[in-house]
N, C-alpha and C positions, 0 to 999 in steps of 0.2 A: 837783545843782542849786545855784546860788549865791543864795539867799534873803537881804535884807534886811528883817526883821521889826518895822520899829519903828511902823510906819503901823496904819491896821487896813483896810486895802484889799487890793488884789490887781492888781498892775499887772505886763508881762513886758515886758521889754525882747528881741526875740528873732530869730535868723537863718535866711533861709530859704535854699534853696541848689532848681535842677532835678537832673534824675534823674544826669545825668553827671559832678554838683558840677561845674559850670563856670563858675556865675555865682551872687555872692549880692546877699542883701537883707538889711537892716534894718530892722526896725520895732516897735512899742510898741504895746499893748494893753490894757484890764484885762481882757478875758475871749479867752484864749489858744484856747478850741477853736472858739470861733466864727470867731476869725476865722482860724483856719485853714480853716474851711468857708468862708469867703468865698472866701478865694483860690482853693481847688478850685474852687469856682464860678465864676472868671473874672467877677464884678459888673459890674468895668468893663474891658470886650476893648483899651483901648487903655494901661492901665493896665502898669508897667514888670512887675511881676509876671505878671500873664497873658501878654504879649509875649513873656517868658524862660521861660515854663512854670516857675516859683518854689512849687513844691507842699509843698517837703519839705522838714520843720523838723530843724536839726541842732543848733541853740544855743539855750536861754532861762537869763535872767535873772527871779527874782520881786521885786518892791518891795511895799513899804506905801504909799509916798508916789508921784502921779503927779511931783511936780520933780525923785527921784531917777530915775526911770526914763526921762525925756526927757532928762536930761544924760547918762546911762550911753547912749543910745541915740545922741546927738552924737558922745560918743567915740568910740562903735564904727565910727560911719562915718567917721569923721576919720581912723582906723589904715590903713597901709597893707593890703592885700591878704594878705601873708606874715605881718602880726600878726594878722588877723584870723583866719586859719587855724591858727597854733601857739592863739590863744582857744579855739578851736573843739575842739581836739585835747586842749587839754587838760582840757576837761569832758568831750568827746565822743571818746576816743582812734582807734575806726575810722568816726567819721563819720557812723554809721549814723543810719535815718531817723526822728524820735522822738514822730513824729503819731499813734501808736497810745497813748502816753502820755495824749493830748489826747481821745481818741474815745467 
């Protein structure tokens, strides 16, 4: 896990991917299992997540501060596809699914 500890919060910057890894997402949080429960739960069905079935967390970042965590989460989605993926690889080398972390 790549932790930034200087805050006294708990914020993730983090990627979510469906069951085929075919398609990702980005997003920001402070409390990472909730809202991994949200997304199982489809909140809102027309929501880009629920539409790609986006279940399954393969990447997190932790901050302290929510303004590191929103510019880290700009970046992420600013990077092409093939950077985003060597990101992913290299925290997460086979990809695997890391919601059980969260649960």
């Amino acid at each position: 896990m790549i932790e930034f500890t200087e805050g006294i919060y708990n914020f993730y910057v983090y990627i979510l991917t469906n069951k085929a890894k075919t398609v990702l997402y980005t997003g920001v949080t402070n409390n990472l299992k909730r809202r991994l429960q949200e997304h199982n739960e489809k909140l809102n069905p027309q929501s880009f997540t629920a539409k790609y079935n986006l279940n399954y967390l393969i990447y997190y970042e932790k901050y302290g501060w929510i303004q590191q965590a929103i510019a880290r989460e700009k970046e992420i989605k600013l990077l092409r596809r093939d950077l985003k993926l060597e990101l992913i690889k290299e925290f997460n080398p086979n990809m695997e699914f890391l919601n059980n972390q969260f649960s």
